[in-house]
DOSEKOL-75184 format. One record per residue (C-alpha): x, y, z; residue number from 1; residue in three letters. Coordinates in Angstrom, 2 decimals. Layout:
BEGIN
    east   north      up   k   r
       X       Y       Z NUM ALA
...
***
This chain:
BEGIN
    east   north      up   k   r
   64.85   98.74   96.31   1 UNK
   64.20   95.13   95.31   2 UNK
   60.46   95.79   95.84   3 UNK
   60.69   98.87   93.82   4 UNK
   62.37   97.02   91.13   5 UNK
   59.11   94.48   90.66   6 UNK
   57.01   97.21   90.34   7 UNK
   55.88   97.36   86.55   8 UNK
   54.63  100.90   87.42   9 UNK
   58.37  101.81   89.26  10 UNK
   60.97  100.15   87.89  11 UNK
   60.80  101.79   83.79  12 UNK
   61.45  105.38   85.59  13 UNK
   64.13  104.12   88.28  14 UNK
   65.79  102.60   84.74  15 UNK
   65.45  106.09   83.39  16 UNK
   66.39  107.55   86.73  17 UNK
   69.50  105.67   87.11  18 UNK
   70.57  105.93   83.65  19 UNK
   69.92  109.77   83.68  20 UNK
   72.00  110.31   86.73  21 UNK
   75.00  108.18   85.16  22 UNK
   74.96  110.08   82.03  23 UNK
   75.02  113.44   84.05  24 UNK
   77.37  112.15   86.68  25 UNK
   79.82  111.27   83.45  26 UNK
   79.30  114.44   81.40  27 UNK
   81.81  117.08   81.74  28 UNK
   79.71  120.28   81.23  29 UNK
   77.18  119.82   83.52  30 UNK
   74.66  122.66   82.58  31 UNK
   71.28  123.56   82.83  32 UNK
   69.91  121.09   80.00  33 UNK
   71.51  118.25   81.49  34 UNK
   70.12  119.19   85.09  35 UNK
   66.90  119.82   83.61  36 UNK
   66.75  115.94   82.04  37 UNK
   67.51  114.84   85.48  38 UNK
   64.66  116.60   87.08  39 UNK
   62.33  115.47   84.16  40 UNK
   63.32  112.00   85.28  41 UNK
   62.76  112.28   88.90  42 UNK
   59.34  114.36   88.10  43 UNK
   58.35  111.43   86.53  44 UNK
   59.14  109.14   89.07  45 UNK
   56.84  111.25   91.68  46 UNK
   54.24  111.85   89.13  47 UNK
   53.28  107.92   89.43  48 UNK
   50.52  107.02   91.37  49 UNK
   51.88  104.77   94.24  50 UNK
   50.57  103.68   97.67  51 UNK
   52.23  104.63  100.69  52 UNK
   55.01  102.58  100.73  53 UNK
   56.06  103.02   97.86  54 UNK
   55.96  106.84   98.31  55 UNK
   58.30  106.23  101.52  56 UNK
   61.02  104.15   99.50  57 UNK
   61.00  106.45   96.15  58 UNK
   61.56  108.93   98.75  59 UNK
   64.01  107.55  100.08  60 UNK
   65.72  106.88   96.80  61 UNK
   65.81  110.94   96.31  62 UNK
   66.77  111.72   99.30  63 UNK
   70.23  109.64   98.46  64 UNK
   70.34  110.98   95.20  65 UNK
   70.20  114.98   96.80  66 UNK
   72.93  113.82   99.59  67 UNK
   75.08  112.96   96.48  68 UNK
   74.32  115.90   94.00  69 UNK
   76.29  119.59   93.96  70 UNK
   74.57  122.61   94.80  71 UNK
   73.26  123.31   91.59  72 UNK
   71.75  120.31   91.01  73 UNK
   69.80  120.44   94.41  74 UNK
   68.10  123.84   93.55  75 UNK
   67.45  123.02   90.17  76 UNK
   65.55  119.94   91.94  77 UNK
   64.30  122.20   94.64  78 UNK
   62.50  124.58   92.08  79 UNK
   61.01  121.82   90.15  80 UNK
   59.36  120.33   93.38  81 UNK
   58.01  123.50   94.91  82 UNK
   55.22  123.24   92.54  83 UNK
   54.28  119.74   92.62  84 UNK
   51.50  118.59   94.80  85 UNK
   52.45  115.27   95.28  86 UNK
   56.05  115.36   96.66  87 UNK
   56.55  112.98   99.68  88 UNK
   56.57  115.32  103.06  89 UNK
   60.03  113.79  103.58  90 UNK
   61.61  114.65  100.46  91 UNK
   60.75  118.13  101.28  92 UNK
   61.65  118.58  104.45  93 UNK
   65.09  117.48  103.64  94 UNK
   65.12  119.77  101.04  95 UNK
   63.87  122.69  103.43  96 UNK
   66.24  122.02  105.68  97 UNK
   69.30  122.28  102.93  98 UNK
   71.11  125.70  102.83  99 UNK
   69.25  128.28  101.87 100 UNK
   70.26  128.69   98.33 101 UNK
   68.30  125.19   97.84 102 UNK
   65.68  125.49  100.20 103 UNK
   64.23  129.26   99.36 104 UNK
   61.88  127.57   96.46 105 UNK
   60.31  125.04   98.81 106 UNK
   60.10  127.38  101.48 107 UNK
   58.27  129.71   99.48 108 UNK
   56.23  127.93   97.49 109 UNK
   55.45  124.39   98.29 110 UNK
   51.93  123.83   99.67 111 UNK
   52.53  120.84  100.67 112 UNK
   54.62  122.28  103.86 113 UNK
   51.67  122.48  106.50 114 UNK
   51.99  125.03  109.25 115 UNK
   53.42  122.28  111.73 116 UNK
   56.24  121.78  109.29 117 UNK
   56.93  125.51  108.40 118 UNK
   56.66  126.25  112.32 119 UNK
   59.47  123.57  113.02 120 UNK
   61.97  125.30  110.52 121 UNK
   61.21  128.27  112.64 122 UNK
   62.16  127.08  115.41 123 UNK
   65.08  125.13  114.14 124 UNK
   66.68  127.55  111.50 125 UNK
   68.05  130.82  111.30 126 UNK
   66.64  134.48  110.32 127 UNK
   67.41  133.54  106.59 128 UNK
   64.62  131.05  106.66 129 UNK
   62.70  132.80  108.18 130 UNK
   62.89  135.89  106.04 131 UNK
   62.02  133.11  103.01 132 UNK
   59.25  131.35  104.65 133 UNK
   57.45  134.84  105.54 134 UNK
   56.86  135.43  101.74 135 UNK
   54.64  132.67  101.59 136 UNK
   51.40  133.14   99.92 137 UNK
   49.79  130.51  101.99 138 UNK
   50.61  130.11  105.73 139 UNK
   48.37  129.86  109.13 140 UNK
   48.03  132.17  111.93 141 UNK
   50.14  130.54  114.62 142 UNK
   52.91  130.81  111.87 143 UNK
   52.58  134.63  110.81 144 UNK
   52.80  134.76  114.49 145 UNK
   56.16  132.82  114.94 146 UNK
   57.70  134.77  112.25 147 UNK
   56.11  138.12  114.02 148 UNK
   57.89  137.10  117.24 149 UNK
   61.13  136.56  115.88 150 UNK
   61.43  140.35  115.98 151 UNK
   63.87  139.79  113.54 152 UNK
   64.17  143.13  110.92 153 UNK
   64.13  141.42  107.55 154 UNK
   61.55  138.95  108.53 155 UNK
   59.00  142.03  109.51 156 UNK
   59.54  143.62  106.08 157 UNK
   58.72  140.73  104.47 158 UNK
   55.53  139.85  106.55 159 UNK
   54.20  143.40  106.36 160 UNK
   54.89  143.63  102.67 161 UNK
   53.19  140.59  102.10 162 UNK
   49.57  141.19  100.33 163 UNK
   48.94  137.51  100.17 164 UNK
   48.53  136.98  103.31 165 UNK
   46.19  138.59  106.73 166 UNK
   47.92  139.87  109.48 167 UNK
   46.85  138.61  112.89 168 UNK
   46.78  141.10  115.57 169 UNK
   49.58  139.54  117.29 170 UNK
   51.76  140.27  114.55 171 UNK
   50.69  143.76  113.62 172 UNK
   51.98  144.58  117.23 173 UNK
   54.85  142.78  116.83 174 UNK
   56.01  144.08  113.42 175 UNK
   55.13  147.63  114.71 176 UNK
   57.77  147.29  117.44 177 UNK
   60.41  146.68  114.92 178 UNK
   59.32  150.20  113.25 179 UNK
   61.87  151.91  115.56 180 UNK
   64.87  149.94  113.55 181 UNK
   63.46  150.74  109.91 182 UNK
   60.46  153.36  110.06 183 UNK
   59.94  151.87  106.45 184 UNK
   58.17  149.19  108.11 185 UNK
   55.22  151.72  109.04 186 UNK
   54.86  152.54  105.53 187 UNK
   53.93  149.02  104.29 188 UNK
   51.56  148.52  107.63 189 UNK
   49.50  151.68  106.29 190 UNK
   48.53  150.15  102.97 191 UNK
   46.99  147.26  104.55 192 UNK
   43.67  147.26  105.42 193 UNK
   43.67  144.75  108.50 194 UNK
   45.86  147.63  110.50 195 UNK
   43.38  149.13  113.03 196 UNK
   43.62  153.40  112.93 197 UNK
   44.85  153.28  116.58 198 UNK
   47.82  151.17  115.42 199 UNK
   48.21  153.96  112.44 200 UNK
   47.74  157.24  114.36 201 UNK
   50.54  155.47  116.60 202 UNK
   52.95  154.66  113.88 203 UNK
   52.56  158.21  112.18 204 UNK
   53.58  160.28  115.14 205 UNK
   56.63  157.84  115.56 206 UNK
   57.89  157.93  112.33 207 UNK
   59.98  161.08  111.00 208 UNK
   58.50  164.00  109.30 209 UNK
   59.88  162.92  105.76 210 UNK
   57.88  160.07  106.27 211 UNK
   55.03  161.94  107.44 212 UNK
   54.91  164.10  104.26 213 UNK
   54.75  160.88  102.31 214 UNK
   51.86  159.08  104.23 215 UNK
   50.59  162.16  104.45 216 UNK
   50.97  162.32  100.35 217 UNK
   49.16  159.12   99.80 218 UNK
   46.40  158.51  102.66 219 UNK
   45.21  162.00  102.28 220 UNK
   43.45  163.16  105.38 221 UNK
   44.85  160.85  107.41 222 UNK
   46.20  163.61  109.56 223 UNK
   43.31  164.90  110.33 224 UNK
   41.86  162.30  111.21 225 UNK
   44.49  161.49  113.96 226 UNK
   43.85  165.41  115.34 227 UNK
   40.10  164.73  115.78 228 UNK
   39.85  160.60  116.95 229 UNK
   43.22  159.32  117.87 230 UNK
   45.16  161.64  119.74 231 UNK
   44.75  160.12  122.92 232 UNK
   45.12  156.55  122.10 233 UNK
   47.98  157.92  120.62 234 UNK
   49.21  159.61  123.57 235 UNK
   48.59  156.94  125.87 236 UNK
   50.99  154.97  123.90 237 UNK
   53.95  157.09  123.82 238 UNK
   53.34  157.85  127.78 239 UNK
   53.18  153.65  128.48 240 UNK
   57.06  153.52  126.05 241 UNK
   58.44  156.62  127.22 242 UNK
   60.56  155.45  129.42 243 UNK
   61.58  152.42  127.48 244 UNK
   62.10  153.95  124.28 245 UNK
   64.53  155.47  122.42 246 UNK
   65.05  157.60  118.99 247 UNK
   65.65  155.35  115.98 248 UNK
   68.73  155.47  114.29 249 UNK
   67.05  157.26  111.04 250 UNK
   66.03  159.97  114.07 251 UNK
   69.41  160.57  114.98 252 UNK
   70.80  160.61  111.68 253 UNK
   68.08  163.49  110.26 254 UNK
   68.61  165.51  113.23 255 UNK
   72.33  165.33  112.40 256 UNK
   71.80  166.13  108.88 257 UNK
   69.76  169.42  110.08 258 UNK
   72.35  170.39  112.47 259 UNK
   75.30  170.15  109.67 260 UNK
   72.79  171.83  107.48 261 UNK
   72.33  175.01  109.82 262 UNK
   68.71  173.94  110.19 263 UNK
   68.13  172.78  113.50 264 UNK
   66.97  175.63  115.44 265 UNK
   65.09  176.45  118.45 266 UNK
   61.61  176.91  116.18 267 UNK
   62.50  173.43  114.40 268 UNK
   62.25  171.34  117.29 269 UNK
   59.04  173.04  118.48 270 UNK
   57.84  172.27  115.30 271 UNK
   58.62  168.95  115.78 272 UNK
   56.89  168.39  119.49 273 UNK
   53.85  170.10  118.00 274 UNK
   53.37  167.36  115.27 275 UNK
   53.68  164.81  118.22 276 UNK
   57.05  163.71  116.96 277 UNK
   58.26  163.17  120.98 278 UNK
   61.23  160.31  119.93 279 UNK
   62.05  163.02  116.82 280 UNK
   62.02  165.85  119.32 281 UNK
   64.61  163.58  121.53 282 UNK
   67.12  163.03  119.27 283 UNK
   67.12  166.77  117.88 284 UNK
   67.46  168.21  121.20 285 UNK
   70.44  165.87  121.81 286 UNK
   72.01  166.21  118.78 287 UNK
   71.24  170.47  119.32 288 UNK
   72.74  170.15  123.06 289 UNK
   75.18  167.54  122.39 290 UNK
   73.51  165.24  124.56 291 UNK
   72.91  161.42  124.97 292 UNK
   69.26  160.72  124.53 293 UNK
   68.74  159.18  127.99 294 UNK
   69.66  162.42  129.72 295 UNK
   67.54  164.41  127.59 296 UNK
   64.42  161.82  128.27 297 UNK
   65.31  162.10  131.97 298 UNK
   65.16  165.94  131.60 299 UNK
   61.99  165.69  129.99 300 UNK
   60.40  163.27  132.89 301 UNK
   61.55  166.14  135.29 302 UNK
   57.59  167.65  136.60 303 UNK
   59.10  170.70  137.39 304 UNK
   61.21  171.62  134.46 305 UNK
   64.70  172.01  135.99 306 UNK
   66.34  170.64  133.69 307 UNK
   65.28  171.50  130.66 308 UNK
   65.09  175.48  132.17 309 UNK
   69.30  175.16  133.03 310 UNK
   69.98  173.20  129.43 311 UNK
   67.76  175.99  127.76 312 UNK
   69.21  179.14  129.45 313 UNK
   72.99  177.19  128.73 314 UNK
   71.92  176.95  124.60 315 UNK
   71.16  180.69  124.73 316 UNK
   67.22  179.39  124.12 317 UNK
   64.83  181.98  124.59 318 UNK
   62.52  182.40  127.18 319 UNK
   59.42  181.93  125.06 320 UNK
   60.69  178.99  123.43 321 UNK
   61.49  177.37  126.85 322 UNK
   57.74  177.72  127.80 323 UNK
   56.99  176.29  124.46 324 UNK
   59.42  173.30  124.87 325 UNK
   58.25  172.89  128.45 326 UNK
   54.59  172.98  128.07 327 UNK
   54.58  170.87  124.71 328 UNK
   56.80  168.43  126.08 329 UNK
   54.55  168.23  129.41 330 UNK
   51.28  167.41  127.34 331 UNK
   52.82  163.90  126.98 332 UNK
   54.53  163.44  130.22 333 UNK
   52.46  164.76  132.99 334 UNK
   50.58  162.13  134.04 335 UNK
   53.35  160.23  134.77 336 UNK
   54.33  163.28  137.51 337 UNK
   52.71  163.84  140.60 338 UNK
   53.18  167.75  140.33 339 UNK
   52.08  169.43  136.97 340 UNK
   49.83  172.04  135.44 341 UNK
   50.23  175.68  136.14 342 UNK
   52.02  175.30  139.78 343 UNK
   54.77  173.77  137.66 344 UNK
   54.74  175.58  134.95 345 UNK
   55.56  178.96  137.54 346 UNK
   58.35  176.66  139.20 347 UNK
   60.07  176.12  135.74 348 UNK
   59.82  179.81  134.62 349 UNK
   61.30  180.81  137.77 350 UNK
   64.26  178.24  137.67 351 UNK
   64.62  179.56  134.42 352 UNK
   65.00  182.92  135.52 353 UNK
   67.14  182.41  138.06 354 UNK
   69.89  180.39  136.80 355 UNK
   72.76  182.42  135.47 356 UNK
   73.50  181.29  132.11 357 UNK
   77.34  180.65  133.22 358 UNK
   76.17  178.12  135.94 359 UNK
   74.05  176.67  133.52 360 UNK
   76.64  176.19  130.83 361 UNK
   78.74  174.55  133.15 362 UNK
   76.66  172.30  134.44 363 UNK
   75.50  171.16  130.90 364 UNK
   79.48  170.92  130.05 365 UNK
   79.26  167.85  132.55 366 UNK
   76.77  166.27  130.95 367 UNK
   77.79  166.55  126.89 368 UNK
   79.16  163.62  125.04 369 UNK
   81.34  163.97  122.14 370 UNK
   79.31  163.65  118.71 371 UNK
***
């Protein structure tokens, strides 16, 4: 401090400094003006051109002044040094590393956080920093990638809705995996241009069909395009997941909404399998059979149709929708099975026709869950 003092360049602003946080420290009403002053003061302070040392002690000076100063006080500081250049890397980090209500500004805006410093917070904070720090306008690649892995919701949104920034590959994987807990998520990895079509053609027969309709609104042909180029790098995905995967939330809640509705039928969830919506298709059939989802993915893994002949001849589903279910169903699944084409196809008609309905609805009485 002594040094400080000596300096002819220093000590006039730490006078001001000091003098400014007395007066505010006394005041009653301390509002915006008076936090303001004391922010023009310490802008001041930083705005002098010092050596190294002399950074490292103002800094220090702040950093006691911010231990000692209420909430309100802290942001107002925060948001004045986002935007300066020339803020001492300690300062900041203590300021980043404040609760969030102070630290959002720095995390968001200062450049002079480097991608060392920003992947550190990463490490060592929680989602709400992260969520902050991925609506950066300037960050690196391994740090869009931290933020990708975190696989947290929120922090995915942000990234993917982020137009100041390129996605790596990395991360357009990773962000696409949390599709499945907010199919919204697809919609913002469509409008941006570093999102390869296989990626796309992957995320649109995922997604619901109200989402569908509006991709399908606003990319125009895009459908099409998936029918003549991408359907198998499509389908190779969804056979790799299957087993893995399950309907989103927003799946199971539609198909609920249809059944209530009167609208889930037989011809609806062919419908469905024909668009290529297998997850959709999962959760409808559950929700149609009451169901859990596992057992009807199991039924659907079965080569040979057995189970989804006795579940089809218990829901009073016709024969000709069975073959329909069956065969669409198959074109997703069968080379994953060791027995398939039109010697299973004769094996599932026939356990079809030979299952007596009341067998059959007993047998799927075992396996129902109530909804």
């Amino acid at each position: 401090m002594s040094m400080l003092e000596q300096s002819e360049k220093v000590a006039p602003h730490l006078v001001k400094l000091y003098e400014t946080q007395r007066l505010y420290g006394l005041a009653k009403d301390k509002g915006p003006e008076a936090r303001m002053e004391l922010a023009d003061a310490i802008t001041e302070l930083l705005d002098i051109d010092l050596n190294y040392r002399e950074k490292d002690l103002v800094a220090e000076v702040l950093i006691s002044l911010l231990k000692q100063a209420e909430r309100d006080l802290r942001q107002t500081l925060a948001e004045r040094l986002a935007v300066m250049p020339n803020v001492p890397i300690r300062l900041l980090l203590h300021i980043a590393h404040d609760e969030i209500f102070v630290a959002s500004s720095v995390l968001k805006h200062s450049t002079v956080l480097g991608d060392f410093d920003l992947l550190y917070i990463i490490k060592s904070q929680t989602p709400e920093y992260w969520r902050v720090i991925a609506q950066r306008a300037k960050m690196g690649p391994s740090v869009i990638d931290a933020l990708a892995d975190t696989k947290d919701i929120d922090t995915a949104r942000n990234l993917a809705e982020n137009s100041e920034i390129v996605l790596t590959n990395h991360a357009v994987n990773a962000i696409s995996a949390t599709v499945k807990e907010d199919e919204n998520i697809a919609l913002s990895l469509f409008r941006r241009k570093e999102v390869p079509q296989s990626v796309r053609a992957a995320l649109y027969r995922y997604v619901s069909a109200e989402l569908q309709n509006v991709i399908e609104q606003e990319f125009g042909m895009f459908k099409t395009e998936i029918g003549a180029g991408l359907q198998s790098a499509m389908e190779e995905l969804i056979e790799d997941d299957f087993r893995n995967e399950r309907p989103t939330t927003a799946m199971i809640h539609a198909a609920q909404r249809f059944m209530k509705a009167g609208k889930l039928t037989p011809m609806m969830m062919i419908k469905t399998l024909q668009h290529g919506q297998i997850m959709s298709f999962v959760a409808q059939f559950a929700i149609y059979t009451k169901m859990p989802t596992k057992t009807v993915q199991e039924i659907l893994m079965q080569p040979c149709g057995q189970g989804l002949a006795m579940t089809c001849k218990a829901m009073k589903i016709n024969k000709q929708d069975f073959i329909s279910m069956y065969l669409l169903s198959q074109r997703y699944f069968s080379s994953a099975n060791s027995n398939t084409g039109k010697e299973s196809l004769n094996k599932a008609i026939s356990y079809y026709d030979k299952v007596k309905e009341s067998v059959a609805e007993r047998i799927l009485k075992g396996s129902q869950v109530t909804q």
